[in-house]
C-alpha positions in Angstrom: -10.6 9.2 8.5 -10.4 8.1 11.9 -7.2 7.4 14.2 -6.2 6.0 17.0 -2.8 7.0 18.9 0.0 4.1 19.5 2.4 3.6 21.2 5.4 2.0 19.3 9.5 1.2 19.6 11.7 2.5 17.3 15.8 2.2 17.3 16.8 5.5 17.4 19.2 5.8 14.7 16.3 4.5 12.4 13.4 7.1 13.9 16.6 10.2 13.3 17.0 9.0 9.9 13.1 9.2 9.6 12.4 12.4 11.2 15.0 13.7 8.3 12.7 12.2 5.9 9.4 13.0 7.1 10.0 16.6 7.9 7.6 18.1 6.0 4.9 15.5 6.2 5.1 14.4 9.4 6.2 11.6 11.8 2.9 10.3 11.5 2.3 10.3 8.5 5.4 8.9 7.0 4.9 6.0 9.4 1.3 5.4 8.3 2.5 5.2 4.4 5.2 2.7 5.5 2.4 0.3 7.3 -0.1 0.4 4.5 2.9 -0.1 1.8 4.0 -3.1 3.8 0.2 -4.0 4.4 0.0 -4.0 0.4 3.3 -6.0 -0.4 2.7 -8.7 2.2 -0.7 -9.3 0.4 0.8 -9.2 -3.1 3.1 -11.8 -1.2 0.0 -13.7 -0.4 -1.5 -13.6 -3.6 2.5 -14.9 -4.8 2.2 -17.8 -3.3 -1.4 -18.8 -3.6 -1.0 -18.3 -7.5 1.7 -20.6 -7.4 0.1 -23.7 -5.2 -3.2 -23.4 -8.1 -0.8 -23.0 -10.8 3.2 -23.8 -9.7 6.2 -21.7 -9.9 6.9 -19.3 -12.9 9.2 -20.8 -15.5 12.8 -18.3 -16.1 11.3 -17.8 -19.1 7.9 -16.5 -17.9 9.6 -14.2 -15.4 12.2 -12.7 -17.8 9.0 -12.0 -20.2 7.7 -10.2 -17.1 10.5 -8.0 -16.5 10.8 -7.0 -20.3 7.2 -6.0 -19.9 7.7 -4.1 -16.9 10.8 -2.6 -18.5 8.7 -1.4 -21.7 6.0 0.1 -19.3 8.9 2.1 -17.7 10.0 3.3 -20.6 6.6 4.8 -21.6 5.6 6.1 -18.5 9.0 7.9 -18.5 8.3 9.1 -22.5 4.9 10.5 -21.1 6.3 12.3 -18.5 8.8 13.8 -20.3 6.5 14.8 -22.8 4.6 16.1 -20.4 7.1 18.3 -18.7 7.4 19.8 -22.4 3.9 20.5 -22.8 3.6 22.3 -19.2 4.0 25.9 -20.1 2.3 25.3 -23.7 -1.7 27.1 -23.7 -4.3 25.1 -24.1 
């Protein structure tokens, strides 16, 4: 993949705090994940409000049903990673 070197302005207490975090990665790096997952959410924010001009806003209703959803699929992504973590050291 190509790149391209920028120039950018950071607060220092924020690029410190950063540089803690990053340290095995990289600078770079970390700041490149950061872009693409604000890239991502500002597009998902897009999509947000395009769905809701074609189809209007999401009753409570429909958005608690949502969050029980997402809190089921939570719960078995954690069951199968758990189990997972027991089946590690098992043969195949």
């Amino acid at each position: 993949m190509a790149t391209k070197k920028v120039t950018v302005t950071i607060p220092e207490d924020l690029l410190d705090e950063i540089r803690a975090d990053a340290a095995e990665r990289g600078l770079s790096a970390y700041v490149a994940e950061a872009l693409r997952f604000k890239r991502d959410r500002d597009r998902l924010l897009e999509l947000v409000d395009w769905l809701q001009e074609e189809h209007g806003p999401i009753t409570e209703d429909e958005h608690a049903a949502a969050l029980d959803e997402l809190d089921e699929l939570d719960a078995e992504h954690e069951q199968r990673r758990t189990a997972g973590k027991h089946h590690a050291g098992e043969a195949a």
